[in-house]
Biopython code that builds the backbone (N, CA, C, O; Angstrom):
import numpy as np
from Bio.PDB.StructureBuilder import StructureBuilder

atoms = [
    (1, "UNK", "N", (101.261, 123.296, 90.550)),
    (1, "UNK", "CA", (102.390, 122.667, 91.209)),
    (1, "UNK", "C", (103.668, 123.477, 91.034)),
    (1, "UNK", "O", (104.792, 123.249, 91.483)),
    (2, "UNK", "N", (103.237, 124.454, 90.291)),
    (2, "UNK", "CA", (104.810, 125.144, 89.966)),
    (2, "UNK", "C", (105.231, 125.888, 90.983)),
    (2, "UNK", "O", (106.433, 126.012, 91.213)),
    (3, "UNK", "N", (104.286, 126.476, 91.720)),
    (3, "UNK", "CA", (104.524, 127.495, 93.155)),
    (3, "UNK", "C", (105.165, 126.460, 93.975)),
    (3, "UNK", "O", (106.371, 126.495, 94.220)),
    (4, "UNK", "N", (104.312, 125.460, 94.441)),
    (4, "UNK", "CA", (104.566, 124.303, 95.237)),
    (4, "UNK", "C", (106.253, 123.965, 95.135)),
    (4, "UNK", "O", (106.838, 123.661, 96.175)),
    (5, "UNK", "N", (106.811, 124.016, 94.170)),
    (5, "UNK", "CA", (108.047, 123.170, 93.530)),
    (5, "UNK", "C", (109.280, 124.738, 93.851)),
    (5, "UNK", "O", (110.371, 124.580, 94.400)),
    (6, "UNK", "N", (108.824, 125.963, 93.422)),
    (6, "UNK", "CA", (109.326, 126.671, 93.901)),
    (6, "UNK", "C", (109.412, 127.240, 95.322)),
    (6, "UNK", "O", (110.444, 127.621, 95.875)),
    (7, "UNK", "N", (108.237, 127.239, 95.804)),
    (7, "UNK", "CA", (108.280, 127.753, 97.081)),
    (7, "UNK", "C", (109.559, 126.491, 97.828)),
    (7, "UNK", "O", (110.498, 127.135, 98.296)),
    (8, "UNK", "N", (109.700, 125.386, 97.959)),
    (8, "UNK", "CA", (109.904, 123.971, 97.878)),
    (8, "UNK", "C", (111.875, 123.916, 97.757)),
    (8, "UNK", "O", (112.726, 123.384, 98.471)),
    (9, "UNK", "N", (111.943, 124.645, 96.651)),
    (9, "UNK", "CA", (113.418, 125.535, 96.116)),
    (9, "UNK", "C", (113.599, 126.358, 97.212)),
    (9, "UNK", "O", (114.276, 126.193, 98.227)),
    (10, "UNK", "N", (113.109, 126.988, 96.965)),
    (10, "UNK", "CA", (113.405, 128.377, 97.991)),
    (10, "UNK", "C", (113.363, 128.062, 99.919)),
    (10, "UNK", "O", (114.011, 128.595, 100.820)),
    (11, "UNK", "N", (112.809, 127.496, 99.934)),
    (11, "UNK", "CA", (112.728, 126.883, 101.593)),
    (11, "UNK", "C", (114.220, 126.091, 101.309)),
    (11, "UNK", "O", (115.080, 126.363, 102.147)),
    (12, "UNK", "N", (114.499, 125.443, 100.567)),
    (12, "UNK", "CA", (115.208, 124.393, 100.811)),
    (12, "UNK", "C", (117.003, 125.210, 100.337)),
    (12, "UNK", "O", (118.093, 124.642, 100.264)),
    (13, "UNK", "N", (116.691, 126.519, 100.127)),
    (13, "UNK", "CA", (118.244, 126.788, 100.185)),
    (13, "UNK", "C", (118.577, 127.091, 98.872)),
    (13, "UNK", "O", (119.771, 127.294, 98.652)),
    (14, "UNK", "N", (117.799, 127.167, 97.957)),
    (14, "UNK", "CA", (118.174, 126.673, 96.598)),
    (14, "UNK", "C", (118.355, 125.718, 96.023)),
    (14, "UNK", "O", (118.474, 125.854, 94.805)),
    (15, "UNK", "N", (118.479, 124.129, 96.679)),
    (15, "UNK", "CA", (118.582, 122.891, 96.491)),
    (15, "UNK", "C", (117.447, 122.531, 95.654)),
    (15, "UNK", "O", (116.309, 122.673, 96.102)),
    (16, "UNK", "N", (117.664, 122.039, 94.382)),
    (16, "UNK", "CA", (116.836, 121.712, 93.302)),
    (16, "UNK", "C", (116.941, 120.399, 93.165)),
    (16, "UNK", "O", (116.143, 119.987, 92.323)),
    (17, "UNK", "N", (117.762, 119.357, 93.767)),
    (17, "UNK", "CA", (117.847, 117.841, 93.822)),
    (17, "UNK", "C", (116.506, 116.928, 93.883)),
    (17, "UNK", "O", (116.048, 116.117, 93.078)),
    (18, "UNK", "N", (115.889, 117.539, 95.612)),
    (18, "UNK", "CA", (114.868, 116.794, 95.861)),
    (18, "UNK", "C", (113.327, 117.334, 95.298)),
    (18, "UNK", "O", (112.325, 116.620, 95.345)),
    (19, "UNK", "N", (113.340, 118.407, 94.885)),
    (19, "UNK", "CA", (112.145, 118.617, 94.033)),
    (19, "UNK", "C", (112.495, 118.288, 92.650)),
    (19, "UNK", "O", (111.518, 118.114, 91.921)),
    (20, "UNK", "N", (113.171, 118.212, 92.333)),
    (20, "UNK", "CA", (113.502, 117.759, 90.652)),
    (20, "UNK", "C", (113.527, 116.543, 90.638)),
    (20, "UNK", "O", (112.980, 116.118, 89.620)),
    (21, "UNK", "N", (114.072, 115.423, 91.574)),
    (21, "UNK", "CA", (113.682, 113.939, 91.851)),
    (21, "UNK", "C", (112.413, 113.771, 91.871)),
    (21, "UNK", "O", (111.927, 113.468, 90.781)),
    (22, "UNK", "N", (111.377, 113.907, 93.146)),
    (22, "UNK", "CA", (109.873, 114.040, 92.891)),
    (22, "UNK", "C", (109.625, 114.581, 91.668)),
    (22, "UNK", "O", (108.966, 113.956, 90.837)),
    (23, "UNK", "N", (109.998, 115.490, 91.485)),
    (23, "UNK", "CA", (108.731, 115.166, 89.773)),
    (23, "UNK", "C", (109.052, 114.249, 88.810)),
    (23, "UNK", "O", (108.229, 113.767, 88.031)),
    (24, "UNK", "N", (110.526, 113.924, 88.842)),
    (24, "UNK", "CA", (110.282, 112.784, 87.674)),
    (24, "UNK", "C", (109.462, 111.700, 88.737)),
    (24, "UNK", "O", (108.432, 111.162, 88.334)),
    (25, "UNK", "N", (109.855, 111.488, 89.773)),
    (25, "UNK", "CA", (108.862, 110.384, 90.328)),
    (25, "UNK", "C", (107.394, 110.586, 90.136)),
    (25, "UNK", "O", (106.666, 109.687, 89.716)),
    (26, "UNK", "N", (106.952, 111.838, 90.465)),
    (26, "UNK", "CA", (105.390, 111.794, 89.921)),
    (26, "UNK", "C", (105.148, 111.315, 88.192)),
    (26, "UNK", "O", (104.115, 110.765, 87.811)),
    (27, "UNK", "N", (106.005, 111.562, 87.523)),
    (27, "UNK", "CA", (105.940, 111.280, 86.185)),
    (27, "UNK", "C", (105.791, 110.099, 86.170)),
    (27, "UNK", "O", (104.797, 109.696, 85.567)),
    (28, "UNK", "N", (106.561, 109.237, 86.716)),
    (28, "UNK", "CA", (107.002, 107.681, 86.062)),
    (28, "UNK", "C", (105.383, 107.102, 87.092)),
    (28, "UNK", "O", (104.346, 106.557, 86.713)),
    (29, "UNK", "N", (105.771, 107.470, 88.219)),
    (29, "UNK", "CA", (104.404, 106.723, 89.027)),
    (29, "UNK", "C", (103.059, 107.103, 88.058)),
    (29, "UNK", "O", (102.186, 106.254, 87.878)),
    (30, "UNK", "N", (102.970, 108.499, 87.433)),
    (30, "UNK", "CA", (101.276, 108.820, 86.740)),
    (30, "UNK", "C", (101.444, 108.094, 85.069)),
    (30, "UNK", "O", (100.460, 107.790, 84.394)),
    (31, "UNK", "N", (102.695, 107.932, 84.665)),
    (31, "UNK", "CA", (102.732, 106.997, 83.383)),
    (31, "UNK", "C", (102.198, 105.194, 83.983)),
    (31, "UNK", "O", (101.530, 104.410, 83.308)),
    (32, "UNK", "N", (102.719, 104.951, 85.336)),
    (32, "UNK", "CA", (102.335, 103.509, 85.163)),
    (32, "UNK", "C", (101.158, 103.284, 85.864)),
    (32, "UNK", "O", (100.839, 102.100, 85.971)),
    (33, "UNK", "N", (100.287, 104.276, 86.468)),
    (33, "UNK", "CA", (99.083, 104.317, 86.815)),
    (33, "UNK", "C", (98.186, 104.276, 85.390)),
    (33, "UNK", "O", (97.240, 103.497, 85.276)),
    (34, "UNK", "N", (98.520, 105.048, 84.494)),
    (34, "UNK", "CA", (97.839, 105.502, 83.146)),
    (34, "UNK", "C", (97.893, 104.314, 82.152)),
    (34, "UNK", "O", (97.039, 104.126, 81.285)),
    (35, "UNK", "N", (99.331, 103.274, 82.428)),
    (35, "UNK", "CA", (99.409, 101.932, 81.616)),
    (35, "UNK", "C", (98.300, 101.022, 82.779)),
    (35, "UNK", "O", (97.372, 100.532, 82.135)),
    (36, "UNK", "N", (98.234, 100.808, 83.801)),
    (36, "UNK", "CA", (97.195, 99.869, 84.304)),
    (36, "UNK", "C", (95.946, 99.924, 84.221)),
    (36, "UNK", "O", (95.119, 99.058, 84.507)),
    (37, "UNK", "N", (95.790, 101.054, 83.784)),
    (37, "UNK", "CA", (94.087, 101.089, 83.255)),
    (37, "UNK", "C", (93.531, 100.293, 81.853)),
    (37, "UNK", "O", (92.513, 100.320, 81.162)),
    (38, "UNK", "N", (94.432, 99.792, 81.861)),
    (38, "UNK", "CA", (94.302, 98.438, 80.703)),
    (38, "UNK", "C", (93.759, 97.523, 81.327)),
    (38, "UNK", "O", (92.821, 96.982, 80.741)),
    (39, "UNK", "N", (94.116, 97.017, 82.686)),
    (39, "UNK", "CA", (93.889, 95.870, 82.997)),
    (39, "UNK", "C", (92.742, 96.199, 84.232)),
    (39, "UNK", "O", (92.827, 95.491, 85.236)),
    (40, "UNK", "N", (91.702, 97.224, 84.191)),
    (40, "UNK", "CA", (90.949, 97.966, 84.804)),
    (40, "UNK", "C", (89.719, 97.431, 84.042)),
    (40, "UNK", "O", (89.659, 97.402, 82.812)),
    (41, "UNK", "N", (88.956, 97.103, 84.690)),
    (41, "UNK", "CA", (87.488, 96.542, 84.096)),
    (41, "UNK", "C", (86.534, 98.120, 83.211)),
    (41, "UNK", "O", (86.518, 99.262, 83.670)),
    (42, "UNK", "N", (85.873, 97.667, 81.942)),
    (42, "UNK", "CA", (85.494, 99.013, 81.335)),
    (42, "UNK", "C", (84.808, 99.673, 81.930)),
    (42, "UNK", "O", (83.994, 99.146, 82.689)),
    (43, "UNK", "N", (84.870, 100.796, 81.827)),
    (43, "UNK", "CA", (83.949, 102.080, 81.936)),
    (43, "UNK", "C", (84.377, 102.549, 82.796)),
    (43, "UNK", "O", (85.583, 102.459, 83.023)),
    (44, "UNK", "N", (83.472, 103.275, 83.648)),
    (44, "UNK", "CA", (84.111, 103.881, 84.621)),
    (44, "UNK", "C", (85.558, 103.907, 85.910)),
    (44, "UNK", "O", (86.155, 104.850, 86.429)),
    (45, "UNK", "N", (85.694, 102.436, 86.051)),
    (45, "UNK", "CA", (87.189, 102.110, 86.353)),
    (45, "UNK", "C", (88.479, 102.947, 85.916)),
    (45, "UNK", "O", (89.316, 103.694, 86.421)),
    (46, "UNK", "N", (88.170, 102.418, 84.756)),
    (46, "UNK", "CA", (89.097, 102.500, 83.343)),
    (46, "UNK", "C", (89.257, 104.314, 83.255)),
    (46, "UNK", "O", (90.151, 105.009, 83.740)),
    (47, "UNK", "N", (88.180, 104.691, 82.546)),
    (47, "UNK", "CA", (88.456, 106.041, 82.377)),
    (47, "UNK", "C", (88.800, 106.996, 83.849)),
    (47, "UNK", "O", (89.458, 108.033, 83.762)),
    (48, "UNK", "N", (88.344, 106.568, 84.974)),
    (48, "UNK", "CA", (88.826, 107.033, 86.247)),
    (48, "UNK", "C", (90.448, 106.776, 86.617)),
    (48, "UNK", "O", (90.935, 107.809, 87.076)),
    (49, "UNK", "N", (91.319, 105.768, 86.543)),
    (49, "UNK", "CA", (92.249, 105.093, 86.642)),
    (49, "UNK", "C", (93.049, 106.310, 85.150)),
    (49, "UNK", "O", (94.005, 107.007, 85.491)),
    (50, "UNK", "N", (92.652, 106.388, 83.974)),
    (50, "UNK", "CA", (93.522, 106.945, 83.262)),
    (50, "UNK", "C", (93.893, 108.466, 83.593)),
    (50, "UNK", "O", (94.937, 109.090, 83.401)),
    (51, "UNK", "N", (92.427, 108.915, 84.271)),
    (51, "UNK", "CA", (92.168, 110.400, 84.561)),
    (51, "UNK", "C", (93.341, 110.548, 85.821)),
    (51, "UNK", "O", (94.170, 111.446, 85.677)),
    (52, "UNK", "N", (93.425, 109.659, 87.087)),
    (52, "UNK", "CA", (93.950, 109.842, 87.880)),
    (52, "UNK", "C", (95.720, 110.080, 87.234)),
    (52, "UNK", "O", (96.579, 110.916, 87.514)),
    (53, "UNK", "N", (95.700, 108.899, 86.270)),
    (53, "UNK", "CA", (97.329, 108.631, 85.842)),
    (53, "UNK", "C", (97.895, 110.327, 84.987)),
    (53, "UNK", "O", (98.984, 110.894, 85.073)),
    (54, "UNK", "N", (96.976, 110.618, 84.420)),
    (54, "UNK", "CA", (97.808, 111.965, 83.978)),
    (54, "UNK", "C", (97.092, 113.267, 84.695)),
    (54, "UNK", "O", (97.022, 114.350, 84.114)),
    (55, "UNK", "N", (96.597, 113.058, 85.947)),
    (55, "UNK", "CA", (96.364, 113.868, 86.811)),
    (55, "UNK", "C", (98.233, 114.006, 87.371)),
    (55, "UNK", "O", (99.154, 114.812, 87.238)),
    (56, "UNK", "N", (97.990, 112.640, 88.045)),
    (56, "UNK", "CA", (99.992, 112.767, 88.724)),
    (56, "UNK", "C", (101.027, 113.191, 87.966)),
    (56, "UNK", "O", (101.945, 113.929, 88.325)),
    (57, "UNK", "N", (100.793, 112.542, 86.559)),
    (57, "UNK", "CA", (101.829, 112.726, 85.400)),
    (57, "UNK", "C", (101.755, 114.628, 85.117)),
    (57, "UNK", "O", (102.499, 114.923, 84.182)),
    (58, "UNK", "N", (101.330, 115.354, 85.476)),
    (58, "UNK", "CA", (101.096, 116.404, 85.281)),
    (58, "UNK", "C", (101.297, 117.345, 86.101)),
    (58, "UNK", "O", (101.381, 118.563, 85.948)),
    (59, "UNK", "N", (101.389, 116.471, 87.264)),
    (59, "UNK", "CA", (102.001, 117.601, 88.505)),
    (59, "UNK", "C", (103.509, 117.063, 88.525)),
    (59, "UNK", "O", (104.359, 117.829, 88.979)),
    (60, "UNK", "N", (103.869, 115.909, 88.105)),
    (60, "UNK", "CA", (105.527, 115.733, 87.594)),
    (60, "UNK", "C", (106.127, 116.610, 86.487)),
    (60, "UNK", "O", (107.259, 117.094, 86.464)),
    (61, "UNK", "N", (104.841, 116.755, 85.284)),
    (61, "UNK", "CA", (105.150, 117.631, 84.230)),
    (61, "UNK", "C", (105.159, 119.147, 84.378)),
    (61, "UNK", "O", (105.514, 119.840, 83.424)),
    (62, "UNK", "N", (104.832, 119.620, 85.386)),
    (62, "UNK", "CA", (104.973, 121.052, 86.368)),
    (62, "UNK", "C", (106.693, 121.013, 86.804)),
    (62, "UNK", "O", (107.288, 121.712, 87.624)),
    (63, "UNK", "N", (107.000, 120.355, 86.270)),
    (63, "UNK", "CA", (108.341, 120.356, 87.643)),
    (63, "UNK", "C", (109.841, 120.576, 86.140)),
    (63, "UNK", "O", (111.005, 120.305, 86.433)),
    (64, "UNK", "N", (109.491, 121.042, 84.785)),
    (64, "UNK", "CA", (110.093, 121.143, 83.931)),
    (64, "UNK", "C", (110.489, 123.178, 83.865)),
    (64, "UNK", "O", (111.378, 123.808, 83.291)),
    (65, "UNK", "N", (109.673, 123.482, 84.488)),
    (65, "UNK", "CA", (110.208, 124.835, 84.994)),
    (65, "UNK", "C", (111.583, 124.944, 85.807)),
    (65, "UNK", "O", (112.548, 125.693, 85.658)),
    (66, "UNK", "N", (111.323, 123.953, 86.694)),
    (66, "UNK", "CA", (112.447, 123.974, 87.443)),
    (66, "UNK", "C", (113.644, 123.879, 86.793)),
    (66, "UNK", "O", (114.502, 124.682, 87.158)),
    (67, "UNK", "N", (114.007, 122.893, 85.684)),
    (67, "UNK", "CA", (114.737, 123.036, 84.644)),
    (67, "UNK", "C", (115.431, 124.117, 84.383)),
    (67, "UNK", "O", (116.577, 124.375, 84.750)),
    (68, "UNK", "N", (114.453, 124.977, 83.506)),
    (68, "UNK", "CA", (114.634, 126.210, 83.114)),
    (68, "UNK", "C", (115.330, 127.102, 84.526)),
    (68, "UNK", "O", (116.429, 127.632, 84.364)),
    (69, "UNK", "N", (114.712, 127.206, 85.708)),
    (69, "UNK", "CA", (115.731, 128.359, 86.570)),
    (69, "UNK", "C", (116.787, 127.578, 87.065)),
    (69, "UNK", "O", (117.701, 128.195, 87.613)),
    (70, "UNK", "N", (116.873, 126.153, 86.980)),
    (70, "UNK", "CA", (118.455, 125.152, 87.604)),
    (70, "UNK", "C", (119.258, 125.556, 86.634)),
    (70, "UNK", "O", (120.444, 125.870, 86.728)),
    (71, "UNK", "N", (118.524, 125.539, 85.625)),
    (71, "UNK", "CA", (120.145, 126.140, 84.063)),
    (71, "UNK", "C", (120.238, 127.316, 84.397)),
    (71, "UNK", "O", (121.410, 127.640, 84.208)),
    (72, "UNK", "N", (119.345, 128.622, 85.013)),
    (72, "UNK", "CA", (119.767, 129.652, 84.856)),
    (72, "UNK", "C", (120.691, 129.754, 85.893)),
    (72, "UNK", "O", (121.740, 130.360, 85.676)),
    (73, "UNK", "N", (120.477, 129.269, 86.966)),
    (73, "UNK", "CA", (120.977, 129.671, 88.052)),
    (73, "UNK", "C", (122.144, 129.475, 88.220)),
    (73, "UNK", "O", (122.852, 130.266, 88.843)),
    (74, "UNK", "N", (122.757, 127.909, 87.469)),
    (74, "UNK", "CA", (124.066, 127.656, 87.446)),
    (74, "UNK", "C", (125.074, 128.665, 86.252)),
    (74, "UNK", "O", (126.209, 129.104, 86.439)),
    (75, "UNK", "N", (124.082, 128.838, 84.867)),
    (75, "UNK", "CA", (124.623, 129.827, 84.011)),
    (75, "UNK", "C", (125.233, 131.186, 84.864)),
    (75, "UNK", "O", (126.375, 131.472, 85.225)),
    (76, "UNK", "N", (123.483, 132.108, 85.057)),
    (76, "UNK", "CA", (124.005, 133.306, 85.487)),
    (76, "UNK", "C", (124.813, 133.523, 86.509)),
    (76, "UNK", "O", (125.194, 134.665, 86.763)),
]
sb = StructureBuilder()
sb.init_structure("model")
sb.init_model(0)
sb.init_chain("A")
sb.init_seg("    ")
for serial, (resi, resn, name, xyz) in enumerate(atoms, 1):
    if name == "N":
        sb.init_residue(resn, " ", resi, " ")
    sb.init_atom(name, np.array(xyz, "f"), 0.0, 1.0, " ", f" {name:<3s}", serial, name[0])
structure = sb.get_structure()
């Protein structure tokens, strides 16, 4: 997801707003996918439902690079 998020930057002008919004949104949406697998009947549900939740949470957690070149960019 990190190409994705940059390429994403770079189309968009340098504007880091709306890809840096989406990933915390993928974050918060793959954390409360990952809490409802509680209430997911056992076994395969369950462990499918958690797999999916930090599947998303992880393409939000890709998006902490962006971080790193938004500080540089405003620094350098």
């Amino acid at each position: 997801m990190v190409s994705v998020y940059g390429n994403w930057v770079d189309s968009n002008g340098n504007k880091y707003h709306p890809p840096y919004t989406c990933t915390f949104l993928l974050g918060i949406i793959g954390s409360l996918i990952y809490f409802l697998a509680i209430v997911m009947p056992h076994g395969n549900w369950a462990i499918g439902t958690m797999m999916l939740g930090n599947f998303i949470r992880g393409m939000g957690g890709a998006g902490k690079t962006l971080a790193y070149s938004y500080v540089v960019r405003y620094i350098w």
